[in-house]
N, C-alpha and C positions, 0 to 999 in steps of 0.2 A: 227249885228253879230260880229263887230268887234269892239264895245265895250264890248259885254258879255266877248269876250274872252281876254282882258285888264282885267274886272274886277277880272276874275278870276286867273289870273297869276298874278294880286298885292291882290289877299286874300291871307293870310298864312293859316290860319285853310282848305282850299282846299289840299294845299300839304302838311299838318301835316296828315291830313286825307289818304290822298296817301300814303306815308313815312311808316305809321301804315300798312298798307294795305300789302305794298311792304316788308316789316319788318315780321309780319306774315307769309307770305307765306315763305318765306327763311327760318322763324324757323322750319317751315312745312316739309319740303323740307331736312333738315338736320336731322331732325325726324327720316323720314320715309328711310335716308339713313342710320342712325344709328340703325335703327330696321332690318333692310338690311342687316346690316353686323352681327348682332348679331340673325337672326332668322336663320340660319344654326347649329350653339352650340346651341340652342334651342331645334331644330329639332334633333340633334343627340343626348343631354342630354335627350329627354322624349322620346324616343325608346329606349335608351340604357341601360341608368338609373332610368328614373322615371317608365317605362311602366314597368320592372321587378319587381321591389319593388312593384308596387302595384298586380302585379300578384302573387307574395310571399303572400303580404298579406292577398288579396283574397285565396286561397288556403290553408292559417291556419283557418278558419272561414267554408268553400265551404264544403260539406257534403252531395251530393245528391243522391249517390248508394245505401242507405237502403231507404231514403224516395220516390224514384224515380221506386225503387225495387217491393217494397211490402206495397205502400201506404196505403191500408185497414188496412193491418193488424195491420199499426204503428196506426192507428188512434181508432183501434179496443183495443190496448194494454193501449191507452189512457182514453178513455171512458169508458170501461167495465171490468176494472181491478185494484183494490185496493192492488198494492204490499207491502202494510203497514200490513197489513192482512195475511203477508206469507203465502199465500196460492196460488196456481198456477191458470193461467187464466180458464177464462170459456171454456165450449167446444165449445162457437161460435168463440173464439181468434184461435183458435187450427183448423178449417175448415177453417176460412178466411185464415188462413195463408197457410195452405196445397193444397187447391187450388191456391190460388196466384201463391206461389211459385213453384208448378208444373207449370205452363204456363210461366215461365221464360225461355228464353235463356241459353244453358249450362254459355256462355259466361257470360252474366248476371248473371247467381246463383253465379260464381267466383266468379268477384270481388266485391259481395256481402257477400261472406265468407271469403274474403281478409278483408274486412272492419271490418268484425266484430270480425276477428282475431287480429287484431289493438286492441283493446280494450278491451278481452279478448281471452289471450293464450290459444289454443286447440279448439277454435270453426271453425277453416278452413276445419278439418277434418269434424266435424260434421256437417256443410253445404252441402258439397261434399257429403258425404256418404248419406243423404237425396235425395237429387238429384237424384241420381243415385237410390237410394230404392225405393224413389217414379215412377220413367219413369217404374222400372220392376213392381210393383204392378198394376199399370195400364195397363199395358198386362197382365198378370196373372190375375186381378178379373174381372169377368162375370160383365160386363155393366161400367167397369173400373171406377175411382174413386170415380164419381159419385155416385155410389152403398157403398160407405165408409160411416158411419152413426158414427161414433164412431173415430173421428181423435182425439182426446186426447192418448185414448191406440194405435191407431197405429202407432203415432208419437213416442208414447214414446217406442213402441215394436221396430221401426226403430233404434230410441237408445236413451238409459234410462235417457240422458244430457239434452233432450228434457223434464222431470219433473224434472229440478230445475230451481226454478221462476229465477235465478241469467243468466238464459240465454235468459229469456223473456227481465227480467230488463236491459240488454244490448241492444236488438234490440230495446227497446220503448226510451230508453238513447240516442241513434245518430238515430234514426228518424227523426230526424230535419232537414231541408235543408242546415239552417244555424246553427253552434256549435263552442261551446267554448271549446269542449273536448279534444280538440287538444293542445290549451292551458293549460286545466287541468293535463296533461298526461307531456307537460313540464314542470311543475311543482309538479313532482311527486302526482299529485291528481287525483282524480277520482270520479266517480258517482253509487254508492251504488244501491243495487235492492230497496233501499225507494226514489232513484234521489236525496237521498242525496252528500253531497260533501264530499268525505272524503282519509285520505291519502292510496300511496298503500302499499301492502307489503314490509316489510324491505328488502327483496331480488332484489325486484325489484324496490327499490325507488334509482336512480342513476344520474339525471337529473341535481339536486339540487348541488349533492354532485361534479357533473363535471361544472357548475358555479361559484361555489367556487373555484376550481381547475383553472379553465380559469381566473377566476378574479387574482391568488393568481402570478398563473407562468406570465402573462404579469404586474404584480407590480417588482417582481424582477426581471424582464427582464430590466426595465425602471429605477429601481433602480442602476443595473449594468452597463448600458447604459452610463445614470448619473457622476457614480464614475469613467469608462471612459473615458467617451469622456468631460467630462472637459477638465482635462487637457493637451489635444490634443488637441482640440478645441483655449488652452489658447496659443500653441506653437505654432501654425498656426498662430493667430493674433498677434506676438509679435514677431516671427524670422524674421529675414533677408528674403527679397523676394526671393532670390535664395532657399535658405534653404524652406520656407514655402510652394514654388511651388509643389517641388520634396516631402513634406509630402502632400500634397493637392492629389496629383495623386495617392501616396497609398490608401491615405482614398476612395475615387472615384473609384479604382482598383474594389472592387466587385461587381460595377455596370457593367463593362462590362463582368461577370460572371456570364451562369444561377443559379437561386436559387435551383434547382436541381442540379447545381454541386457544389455547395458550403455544401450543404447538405449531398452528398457523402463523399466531401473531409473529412469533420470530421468522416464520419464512418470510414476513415482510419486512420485515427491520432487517435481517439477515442478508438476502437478496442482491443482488450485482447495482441495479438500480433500486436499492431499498435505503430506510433512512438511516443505517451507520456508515454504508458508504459517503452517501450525503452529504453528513456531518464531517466524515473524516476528511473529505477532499477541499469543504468547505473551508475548512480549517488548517488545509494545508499539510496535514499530518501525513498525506499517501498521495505520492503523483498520478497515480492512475487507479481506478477501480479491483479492490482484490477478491478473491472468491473466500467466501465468510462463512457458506454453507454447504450442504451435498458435503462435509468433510468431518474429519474430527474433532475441530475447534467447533462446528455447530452444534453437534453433538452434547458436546461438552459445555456449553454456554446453557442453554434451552435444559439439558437435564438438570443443570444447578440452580438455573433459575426455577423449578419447577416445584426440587427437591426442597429448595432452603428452609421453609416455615417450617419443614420436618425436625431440620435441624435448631432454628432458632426458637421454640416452646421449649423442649427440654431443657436443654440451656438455661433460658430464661426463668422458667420454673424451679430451677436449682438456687440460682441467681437470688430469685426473689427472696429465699429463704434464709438466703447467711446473713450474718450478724454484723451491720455495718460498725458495730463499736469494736470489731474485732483488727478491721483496719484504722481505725482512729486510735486503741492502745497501742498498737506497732508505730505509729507514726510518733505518737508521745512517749514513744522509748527510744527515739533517734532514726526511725529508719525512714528511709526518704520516700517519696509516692511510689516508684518503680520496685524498691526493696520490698513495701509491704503490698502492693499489687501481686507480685510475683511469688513472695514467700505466704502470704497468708489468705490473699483473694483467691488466688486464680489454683490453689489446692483444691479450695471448696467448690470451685466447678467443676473440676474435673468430673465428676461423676453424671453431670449434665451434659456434658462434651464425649463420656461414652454411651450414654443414653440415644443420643443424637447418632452419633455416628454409627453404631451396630443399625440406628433404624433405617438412616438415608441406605447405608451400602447394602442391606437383606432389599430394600425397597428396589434401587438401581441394579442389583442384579437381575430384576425380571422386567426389566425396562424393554417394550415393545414399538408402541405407537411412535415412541419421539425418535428413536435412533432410524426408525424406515422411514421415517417422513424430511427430517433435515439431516440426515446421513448417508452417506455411499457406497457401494456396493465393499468396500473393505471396514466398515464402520458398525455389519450390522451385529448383536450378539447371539446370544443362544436360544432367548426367545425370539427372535425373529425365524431361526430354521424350527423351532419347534410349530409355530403357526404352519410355518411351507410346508411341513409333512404331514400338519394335521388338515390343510386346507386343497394342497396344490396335490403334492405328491401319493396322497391317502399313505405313507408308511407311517399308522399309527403306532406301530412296535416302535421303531426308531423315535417316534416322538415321544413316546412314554419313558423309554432311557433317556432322551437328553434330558426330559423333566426330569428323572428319578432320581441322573445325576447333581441336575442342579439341584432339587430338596438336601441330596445329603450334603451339597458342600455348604448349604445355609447351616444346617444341622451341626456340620463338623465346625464353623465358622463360631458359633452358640456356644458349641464346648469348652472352643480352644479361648473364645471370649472370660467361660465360666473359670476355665481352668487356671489363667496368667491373672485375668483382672477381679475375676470374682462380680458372679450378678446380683450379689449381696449389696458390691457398691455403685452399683449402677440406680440413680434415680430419675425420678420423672418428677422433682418439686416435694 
């Protein structure tokens, strides 16, 4: 016994073996405390964050009030009716459906002619008014529905939108559980009584045209941003600390101010009798009073002011870091203040000026409050109709695709950022 244990306290590979052993587990141990500390932001990131977005998601795709509705009839619309053929379905589409949807729920016929009023305008009326035609017909005829032989003309005697196939070819179009119509519909497109794709009326193609809109006013927001907070950014990193502090707190100042009262405050300044007209006429600069706000230049003024500290940290934080002896060598090899500003300063912020800018325009793109409150009815962007559909109109489908689209063009915005400029060079100080 008490040699085995000499020999193994003068072998080394016994306690190399140990040491590993001992070594592992510690790594283990530090693991599982670092997952520790980090499976709480986990936890509140996928309730908070992840589990929304993918609920958004889910809900531009989710479609199951017609297929869920009046199952026969969509499969009936499917099989036994060639809408290539403009001609109206058979008279077994026209009974599957009339029975159906009498043995619906008032509740259920709703927001089944909600749905299908989503996709085309004026059929809520004629859902409902079936409804309702149908429950008294069936008190009224002797042996009640049942005894109806002929649902094509009755349907259509109930009302006459019931023969035109364009109101078949909508119900057999979101039949599906799952759809892309929602989609389509952000995209000013749509699906034709042949289930073709095609776009909607000029009147109502608007979707496209507030994209644009959204893309156009957060570019010169970031532009403005930019031209800004440069050089405030540059007088921050380059004053006297006393001096640089007392401008550090103005910048910082509208963070401790709601974005709804910052948003007021310019309706006053802004204003027909507000104080830059005031000033302006005061001054002689404008003969008469001009309209400043409810437009795109308020718009535009209010989100840049709003924006800018977004812009002017990074920056400045970049700023603060370069090496001021790196423009004083340039200067003592000949080149004049503008030469080594241009060639040697203002390289090294660049990467502060893309920091800024990727944040102000992802930020401005989902800009809600400020554009409906000092903006006008052609001012407003894409968050503003996703509120209305989430608020006004209840087309929560619709609202999940205009989000879903603006996530990806953040997303696509991120890549094409990573792609050209690389987020490698992007800093934040």
């Amino acid at each position: 016994m008490t040699d085995t244990t000499a020999s193994n306290a003068d072998d080394p590979m016994a306690d190399q073996g140990t040491l590993k052993q001992r070594l592992a587990k510690a790594e283990r141990r530090n693991k599982l405390r670092a997952y520790g500390l980090v499976l709480p932001l986990f936890i509140f990131s996928a309730i908070f964050f992840f589990f929304p977005i993918g609920l958004m998601m889910f809900n531009s795709i989710d479609n199951p009030l017609v297929a869920n509705a009046v199952p026969k009839t969509v499969e009936a619309l499917k099989t036994q009716w060639d809408s290539r053929k403009d001609t109206l379905p058979p008279e077994e589409v026209y009974a599957t459906f009339g029975k159906e949807f009498h043995d619906l729920d008032r509740l259920t016929q709703s927001r089944m002619a909600r749905r299908m009023n989503f996709e085309n305008a004026g059929l809520l009326t004629l859902v409902r008014r079936t409804g309702s035609r149908l429950n008294a017909l069936g008190k009224e005829t002797e042996g009640g529905l049942d005894a109806i032989t002929d649902w094509k003309t009755t349907l259509i005697e109930v009302d006459g939108r019931w023969g035109d196939a364009e109101v078949w070819a909508t119900m057999r179009n979101i039949g599906d559980p799952i759809t892309g119509n929602y989609y389509l519909n952000a995209l000013d497109l749509r699906r034709d009584k042949h289930g073709e794709i095609t776009t909607v009326d000029e009147n109502r193609s608007i979707y496209i045209d507030v994209a644009v809109r959204t893309f156009w006013i957060s570019g010169l927001v970031t532009f403005f941003c930019i031209l800004l907070g440069y050089p405030v950014s540059f007088l921050l990193a380059n004053l006297p600390m006393r001096y640089s502090n007392l401008l550090m707190i103005l910048v910082l100042l509208p963070f401790w101010t709601s974005l709804l009262v910052r948003t007021t405050a310019w309706i006053v300044v802004l204003q027909d009798q507000g104080v830059l007209n005031d000033v302006l006429i005061f001054l002689h600069l404008i003969p008469d009073r001009v309209q400043l706000i409810y437009n795109r230049f308020g718009v535009i003024v209010s989100m840049t002011h709003i924006l800018l500290p977004f812009m002017i940290l990074p920056i400045y934080s970049v700023m603060k870091n370069i090496n001021p002896s790196h423009v004083r060598a340039a200067r003592s090899l000949g080149a004049t203040q503008w030469t080594a500003f241009w060639r040697v300063y203002f390289p090294q912020s660049v990467p502060g000026i893309g920091a800024g800018g990727l944040l102000v325009f992802i930020l401005a793109l989902g800009y809600y409050i400020t554009p409906a409150l000092v903006g006008g009815p052609t001012d407003q962007m894409t968050s503003y109709f996703i509120a209305d559909h989430t608020e006004r109109s209840l087309n929560w489908g619709l609202a999940s695709a205009l989000g879903g689209i603006l996530l990806a063009s953040v997303l696509a915005i991120y890549l094409l950022y990573n792609r050209f400029v690389g987020i490698d060079n992007m800093k934040l100080g």
